[in-house]
MIDREN-956238 format. One line per field, with one value per residue: residue number from 1; residue in one letter; x, y, z of N, C-alpha, C, O, CB in turn. Coordinates in nm, 3 decimals. Glycine has a CB too. Layout:
MIDREN-956238
i: c(NUM_...)
aa: c(A_...)
n.X: c(X_...)
n.Y: c(Y_...)
n.Z: c(Z_...)
ca.X: c(X_...)
ca.Y: c(Y_...)
ca.Z: c(Z_...)
c.X: c(X_...)
c.Y: c(Y_...)
c.Z: c(Z_...)
o.X: c(X_...)
o.Y: c(Y_...)
o.Z: c(Z_...)
cb.X: c(X_...)
cb.Y: c(Y_...)
cb.Z: c(Z_...)
//
This chain:
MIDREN-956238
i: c(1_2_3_4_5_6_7_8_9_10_11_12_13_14_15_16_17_18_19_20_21_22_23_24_25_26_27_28_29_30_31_32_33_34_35_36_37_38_39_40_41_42_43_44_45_46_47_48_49_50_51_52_53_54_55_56_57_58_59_60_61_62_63_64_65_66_67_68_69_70_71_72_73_74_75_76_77_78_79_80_81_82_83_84_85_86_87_88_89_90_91_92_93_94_95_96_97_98_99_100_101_102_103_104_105_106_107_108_109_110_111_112_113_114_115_116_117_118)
aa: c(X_X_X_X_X_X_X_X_X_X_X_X_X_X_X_X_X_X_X_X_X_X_X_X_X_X_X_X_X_X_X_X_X_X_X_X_X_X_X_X_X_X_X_X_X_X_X_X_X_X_X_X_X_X_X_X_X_X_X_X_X_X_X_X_X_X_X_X_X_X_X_X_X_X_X_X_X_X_X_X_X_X_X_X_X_X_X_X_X_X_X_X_X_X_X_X_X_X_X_X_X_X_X_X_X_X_X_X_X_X_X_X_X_X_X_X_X_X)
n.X: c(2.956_2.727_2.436_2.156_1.905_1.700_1.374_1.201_1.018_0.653_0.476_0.614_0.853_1.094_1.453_1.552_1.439_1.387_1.383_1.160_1.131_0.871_0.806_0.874_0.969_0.929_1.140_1.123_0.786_0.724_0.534_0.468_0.496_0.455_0.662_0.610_0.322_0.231_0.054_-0.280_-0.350_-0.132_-0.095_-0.286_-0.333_-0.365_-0.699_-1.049_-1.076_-1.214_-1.401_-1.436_-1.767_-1.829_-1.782_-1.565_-1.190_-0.946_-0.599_-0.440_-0.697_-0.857_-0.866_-1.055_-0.952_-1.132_-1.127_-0.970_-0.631_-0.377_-0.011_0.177_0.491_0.478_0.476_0.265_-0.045_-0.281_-0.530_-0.908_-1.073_-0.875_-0.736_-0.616_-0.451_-0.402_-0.391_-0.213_-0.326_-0.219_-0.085_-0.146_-0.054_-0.035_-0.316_-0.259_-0.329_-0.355_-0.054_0.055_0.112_0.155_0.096_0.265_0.365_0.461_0.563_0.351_0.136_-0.222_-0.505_-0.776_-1.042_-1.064_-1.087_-1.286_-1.380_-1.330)
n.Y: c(2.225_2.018_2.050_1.849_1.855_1.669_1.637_1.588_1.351_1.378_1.275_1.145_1.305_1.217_1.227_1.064_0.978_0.824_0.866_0.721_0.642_0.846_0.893_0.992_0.794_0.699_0.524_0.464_0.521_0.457_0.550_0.721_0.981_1.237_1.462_1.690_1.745_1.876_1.960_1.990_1.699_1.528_1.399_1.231_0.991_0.752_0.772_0.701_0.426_0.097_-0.225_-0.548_-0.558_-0.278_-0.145_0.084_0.121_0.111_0.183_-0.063_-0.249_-0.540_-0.815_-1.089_-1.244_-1.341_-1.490_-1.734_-1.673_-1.653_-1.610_-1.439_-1.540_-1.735_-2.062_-2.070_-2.048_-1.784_-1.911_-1.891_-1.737_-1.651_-1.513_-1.150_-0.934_-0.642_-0.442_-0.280_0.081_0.154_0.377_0.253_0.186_-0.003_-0.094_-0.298_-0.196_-0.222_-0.305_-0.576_-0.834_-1.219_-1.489_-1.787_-1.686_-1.387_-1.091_-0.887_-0.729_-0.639_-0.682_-0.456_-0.563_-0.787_-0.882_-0.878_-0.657_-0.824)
n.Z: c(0.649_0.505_0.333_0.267_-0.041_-0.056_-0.002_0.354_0.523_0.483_0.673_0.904_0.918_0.859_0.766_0.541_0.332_-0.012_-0.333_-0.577_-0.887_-0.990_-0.766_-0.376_-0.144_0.187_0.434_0.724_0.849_0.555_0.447_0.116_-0.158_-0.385_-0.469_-0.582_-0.621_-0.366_-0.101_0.065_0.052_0.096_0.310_0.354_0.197_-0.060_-0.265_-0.156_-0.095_-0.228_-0.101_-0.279_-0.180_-0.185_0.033_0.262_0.307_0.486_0.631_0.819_0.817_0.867_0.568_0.382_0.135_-0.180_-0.367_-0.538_-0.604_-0.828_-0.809_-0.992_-1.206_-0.971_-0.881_-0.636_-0.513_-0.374_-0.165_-0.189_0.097_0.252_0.498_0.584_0.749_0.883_0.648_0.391_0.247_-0.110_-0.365_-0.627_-0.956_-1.125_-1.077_-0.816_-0.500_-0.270_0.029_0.212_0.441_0.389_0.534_0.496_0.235_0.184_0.179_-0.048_-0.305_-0.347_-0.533_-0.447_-0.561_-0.520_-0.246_0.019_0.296_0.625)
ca.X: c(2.837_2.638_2.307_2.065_1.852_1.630_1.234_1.195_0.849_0.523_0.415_0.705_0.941_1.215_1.535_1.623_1.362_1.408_1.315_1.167_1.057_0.822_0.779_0.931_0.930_1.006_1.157_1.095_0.682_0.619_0.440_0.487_0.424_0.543_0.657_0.549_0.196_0.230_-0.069_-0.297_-0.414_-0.024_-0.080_-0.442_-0.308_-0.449_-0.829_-1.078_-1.030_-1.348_-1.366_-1.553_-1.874_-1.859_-1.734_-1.471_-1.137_-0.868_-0.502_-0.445_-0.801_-0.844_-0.958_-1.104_-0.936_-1.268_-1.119_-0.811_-0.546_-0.246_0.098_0.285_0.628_0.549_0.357_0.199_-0.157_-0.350_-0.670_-0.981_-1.118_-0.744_-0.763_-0.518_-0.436_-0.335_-0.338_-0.147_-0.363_-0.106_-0.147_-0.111_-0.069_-0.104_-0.446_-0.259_-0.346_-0.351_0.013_0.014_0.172_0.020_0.141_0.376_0.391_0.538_0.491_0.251_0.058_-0.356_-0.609_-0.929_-1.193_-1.038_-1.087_-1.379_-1.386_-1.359)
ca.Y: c(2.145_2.027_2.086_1.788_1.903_1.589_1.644_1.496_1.248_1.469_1.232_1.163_1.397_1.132_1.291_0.972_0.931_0.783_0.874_0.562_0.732_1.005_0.899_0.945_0.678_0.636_0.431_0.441_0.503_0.364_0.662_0.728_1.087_1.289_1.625_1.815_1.761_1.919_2.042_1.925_1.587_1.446_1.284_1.138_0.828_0.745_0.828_0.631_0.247_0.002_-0.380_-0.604_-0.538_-0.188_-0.111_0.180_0.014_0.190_0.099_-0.129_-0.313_-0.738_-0.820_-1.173_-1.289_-1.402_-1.605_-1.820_-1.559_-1.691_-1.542_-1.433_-1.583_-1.866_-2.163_-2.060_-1.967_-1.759_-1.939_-1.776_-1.732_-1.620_-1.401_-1.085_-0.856_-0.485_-0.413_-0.101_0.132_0.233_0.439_0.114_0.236_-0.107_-0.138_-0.346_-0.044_-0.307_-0.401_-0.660_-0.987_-1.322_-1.628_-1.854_-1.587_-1.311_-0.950_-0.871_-0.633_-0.679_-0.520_-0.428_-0.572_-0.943_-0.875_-0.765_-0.634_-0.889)
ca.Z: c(0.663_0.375_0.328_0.190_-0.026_-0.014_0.108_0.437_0.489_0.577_0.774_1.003_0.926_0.825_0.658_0.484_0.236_-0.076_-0.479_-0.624_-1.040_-0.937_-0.556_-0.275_0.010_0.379_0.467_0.858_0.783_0.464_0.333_-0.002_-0.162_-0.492_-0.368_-0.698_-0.560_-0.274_-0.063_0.229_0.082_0.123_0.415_0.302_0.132_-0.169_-0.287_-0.091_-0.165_-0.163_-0.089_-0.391_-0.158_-0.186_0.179_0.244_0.306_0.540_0.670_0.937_0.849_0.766_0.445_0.286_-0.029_-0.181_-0.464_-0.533_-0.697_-0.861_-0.834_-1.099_-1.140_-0.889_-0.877_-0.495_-0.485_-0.253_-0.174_-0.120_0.224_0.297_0.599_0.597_0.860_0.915_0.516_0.425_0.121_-0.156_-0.487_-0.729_-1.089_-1.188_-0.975_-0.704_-0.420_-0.085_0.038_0.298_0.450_0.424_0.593_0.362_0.086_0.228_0.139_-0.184_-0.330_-0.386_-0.604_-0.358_-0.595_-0.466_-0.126_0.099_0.478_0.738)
c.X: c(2.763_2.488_2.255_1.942_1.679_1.492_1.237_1.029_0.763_0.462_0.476_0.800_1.039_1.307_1.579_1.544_1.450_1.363_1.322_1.042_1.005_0.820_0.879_0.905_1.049_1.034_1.171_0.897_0.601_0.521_0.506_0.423_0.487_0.532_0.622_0.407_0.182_0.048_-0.106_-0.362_-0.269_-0.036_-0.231_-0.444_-0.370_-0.600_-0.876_-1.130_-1.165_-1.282_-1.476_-1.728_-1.899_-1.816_-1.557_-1.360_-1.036_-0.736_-0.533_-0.580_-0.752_-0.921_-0.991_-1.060_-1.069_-1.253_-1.027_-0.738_-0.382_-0.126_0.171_0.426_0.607_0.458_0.277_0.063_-0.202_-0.493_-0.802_-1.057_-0.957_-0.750_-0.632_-0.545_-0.373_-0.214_-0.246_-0.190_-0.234_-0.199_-0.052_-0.133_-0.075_-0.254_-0.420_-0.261_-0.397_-0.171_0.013_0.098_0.042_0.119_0.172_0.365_0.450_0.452_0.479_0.137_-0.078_-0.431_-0.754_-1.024_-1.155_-1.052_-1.259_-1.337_-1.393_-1.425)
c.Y: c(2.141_1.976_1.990_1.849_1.819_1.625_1.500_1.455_1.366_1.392_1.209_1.233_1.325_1.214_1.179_0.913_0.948_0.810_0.722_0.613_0.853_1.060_0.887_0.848_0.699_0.569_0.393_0.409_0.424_0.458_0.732_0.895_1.164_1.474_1.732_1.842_1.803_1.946_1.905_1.741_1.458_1.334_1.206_0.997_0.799_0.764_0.696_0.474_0.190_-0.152_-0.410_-0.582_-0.353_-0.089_-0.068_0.104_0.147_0.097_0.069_-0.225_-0.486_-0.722_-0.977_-1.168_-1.372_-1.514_-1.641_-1.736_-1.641_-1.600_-1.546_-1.504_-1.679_-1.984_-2.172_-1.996_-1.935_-1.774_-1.910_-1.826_-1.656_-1.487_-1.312_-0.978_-0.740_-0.457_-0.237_-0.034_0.184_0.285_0.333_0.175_0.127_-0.121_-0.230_-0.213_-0.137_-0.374_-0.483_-0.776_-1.089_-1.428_-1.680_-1.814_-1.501_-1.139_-0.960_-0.762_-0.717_-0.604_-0.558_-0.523_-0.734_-0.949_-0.801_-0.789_-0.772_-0.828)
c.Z: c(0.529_0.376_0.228_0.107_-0.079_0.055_0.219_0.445_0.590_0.658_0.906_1.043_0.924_0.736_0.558_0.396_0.119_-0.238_-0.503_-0.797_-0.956_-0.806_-0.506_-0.139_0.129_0.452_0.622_0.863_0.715_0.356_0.197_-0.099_-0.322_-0.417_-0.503_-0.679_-0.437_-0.204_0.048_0.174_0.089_0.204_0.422_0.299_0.026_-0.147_-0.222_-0.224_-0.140_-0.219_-0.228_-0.310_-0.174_-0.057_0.188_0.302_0.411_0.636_0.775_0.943_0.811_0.706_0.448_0.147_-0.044_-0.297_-0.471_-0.610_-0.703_-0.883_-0.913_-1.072_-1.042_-0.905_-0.766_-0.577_-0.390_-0.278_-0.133_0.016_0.316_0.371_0.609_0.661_0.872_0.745_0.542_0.245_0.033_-0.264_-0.602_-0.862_-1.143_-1.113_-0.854_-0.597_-0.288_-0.072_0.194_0.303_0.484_0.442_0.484_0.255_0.124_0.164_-0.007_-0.188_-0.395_-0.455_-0.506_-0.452_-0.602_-0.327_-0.071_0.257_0.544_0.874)
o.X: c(2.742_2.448_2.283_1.860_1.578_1.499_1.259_0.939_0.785_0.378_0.418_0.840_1.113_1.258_1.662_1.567_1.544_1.266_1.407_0.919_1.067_0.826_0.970_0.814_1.170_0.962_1.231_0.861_0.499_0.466_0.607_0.301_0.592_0.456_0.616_0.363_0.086_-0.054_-0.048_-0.414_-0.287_-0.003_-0.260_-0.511_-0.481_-0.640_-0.803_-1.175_-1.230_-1.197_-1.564_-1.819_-2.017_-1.823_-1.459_-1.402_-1.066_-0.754_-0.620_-0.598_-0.653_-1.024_-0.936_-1.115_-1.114_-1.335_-0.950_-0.798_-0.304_-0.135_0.243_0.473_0.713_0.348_0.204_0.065_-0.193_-0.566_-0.808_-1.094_-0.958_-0.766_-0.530_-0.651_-0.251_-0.093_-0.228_-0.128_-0.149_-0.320_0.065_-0.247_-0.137_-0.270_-0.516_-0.182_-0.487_-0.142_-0.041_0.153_-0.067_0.214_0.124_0.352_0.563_0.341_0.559_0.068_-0.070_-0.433_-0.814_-1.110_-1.213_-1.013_-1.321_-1.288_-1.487_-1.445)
o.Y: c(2.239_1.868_2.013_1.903_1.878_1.643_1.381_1.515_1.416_1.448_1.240_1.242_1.365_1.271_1.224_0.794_1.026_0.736_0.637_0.614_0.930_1.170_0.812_0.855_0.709_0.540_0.288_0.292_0.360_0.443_0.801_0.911_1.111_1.552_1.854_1.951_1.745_1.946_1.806_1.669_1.336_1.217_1.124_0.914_0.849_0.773_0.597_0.445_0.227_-0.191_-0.335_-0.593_-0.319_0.033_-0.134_0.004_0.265_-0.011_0.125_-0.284_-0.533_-0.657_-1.017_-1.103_-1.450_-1.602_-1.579_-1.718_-1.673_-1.515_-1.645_-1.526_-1.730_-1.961_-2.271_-1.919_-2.011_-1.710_-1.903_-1.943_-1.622_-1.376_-1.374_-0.919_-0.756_-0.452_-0.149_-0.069_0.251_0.266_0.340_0.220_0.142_-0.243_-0.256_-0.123_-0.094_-0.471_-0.423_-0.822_-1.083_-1.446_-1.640_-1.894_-1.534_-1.102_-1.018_-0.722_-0.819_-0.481_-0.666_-0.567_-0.804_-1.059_-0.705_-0.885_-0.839_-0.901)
o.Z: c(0.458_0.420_0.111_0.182_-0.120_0.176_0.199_0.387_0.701_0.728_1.010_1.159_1.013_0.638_0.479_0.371_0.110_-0.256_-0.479_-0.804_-0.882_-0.752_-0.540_-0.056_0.148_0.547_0.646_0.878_0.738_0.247_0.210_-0.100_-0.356_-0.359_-0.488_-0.715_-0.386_-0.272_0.092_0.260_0.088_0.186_0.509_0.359_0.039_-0.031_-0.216_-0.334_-0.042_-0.300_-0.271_-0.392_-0.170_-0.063_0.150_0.362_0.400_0.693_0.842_1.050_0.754_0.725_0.550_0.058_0.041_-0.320_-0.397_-0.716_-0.613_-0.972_-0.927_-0.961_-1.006_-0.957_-0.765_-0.673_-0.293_-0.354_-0.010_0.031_0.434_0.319_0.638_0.642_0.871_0.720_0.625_0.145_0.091_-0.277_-0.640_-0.879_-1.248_-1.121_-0.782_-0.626_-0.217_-0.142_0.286_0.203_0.540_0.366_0.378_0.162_0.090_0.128_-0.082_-0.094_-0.464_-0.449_-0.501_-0.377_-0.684_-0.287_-0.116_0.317_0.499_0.971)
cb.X: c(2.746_2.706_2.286_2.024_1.923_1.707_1.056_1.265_0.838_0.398_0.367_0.742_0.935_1.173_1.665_1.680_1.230_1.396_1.404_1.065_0.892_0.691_0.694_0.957_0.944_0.987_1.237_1.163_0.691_0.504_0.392_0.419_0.448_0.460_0.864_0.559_0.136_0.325_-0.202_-0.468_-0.545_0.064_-0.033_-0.487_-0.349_-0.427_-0.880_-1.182_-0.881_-1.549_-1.415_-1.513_-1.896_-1.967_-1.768_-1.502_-1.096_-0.969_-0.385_-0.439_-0.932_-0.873_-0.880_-1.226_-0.778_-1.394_-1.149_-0.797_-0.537_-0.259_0.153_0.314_0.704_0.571_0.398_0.292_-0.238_-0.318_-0.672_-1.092_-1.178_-0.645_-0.803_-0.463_-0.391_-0.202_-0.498_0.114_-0.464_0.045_-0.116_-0.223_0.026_-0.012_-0.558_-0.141_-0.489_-0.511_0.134_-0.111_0.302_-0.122_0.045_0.373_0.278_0.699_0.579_0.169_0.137_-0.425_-0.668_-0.998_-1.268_-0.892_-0.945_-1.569_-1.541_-1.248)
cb.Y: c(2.201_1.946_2.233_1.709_2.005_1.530_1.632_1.547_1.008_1.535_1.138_1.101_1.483_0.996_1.367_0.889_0.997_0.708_0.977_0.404_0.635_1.029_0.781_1.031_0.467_0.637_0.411_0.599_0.545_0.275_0.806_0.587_1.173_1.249_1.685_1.769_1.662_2.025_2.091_2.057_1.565_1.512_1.353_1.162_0.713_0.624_0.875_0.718_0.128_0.051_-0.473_-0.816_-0.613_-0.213_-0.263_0.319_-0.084_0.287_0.134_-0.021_-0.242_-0.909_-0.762_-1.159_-1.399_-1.285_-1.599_-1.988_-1.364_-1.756_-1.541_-1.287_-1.469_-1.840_-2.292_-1.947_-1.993_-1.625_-2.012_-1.710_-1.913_-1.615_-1.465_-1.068_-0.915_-0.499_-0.413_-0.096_0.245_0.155_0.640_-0.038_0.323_-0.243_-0.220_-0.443_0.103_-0.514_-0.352_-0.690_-1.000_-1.358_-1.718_-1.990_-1.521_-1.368_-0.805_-1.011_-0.525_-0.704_-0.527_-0.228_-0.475_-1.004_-0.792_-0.794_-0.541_-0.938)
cb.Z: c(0.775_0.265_0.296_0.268_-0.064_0.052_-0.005_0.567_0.582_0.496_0.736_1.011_1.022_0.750_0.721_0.566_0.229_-0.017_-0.610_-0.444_-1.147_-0.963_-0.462_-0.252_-0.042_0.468_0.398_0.952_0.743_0.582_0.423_-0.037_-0.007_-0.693_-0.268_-0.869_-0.562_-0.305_-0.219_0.358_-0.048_0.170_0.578_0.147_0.216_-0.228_-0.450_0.013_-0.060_-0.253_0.098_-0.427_-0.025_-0.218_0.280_0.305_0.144_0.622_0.666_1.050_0.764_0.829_0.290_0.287_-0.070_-0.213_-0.574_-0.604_-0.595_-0.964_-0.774_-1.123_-1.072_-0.715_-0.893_-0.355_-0.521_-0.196_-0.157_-0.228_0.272_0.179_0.751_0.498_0.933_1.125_0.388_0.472_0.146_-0.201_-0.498_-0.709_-1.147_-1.179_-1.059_-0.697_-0.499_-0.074_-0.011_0.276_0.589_0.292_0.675_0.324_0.002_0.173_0.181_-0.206_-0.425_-0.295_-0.858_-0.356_-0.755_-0.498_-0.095_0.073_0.540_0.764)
//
């Protein structure tokens, strides 16, 4: 028998997580974690997120795109008033730290200070 010696996900306990550079991901989940940081704020999720009004932001909420944001690489824009639904917080090292689906775009990453609470 051979022994993985792979960290499984602290949040679900998945054996089939994934290295992606420093992080690991889960790919059942979704949660995302570096196991050299260990300790109790793993399953936290990133540091607390705010909307452009100032209002605390947490997964599963709808946001307001508040202005027209152009996508890299395509000629689609997302126009503001653009209602999105059951975001998911990440730790964005570029500053995108919202990922999310939006009707005829598909999945994309957001930076919070384009969005407020719905």
């Amino acid at each position: 028998m051979i022994m993985s010696t792979d960290p499984q996900c602290p949040v679900c306990g998945c054996a089939h997580a994934y290295p992606d550079g420093s992080l690991w991901i889960c790919p059942e989940c979704g949660h995302e974690w570096n196991p050299e940081t260990s300790g109790a704020d793993d399953t936290a999720g990133p540091a607390e997120i705010r909307d452009a009004n100032g209002n605390v932001l947490a997964d599963g909420d709808s946001v307001t795109v508040i202005k027209d944001l152009r996508i890299k690489g395509a000629s689609s824009v997302i126009k503001g008033g653009t209602k999105v639904r059951g975001i998911r917080l990440v730790d964005g090292t570029d500053g995108h730290n919202i990922a999310c689906k939006i009707a005829g775009v598909g999945a994309i990453n957001l930076k919070s200070e384009f969005v407020r609470k719905a």
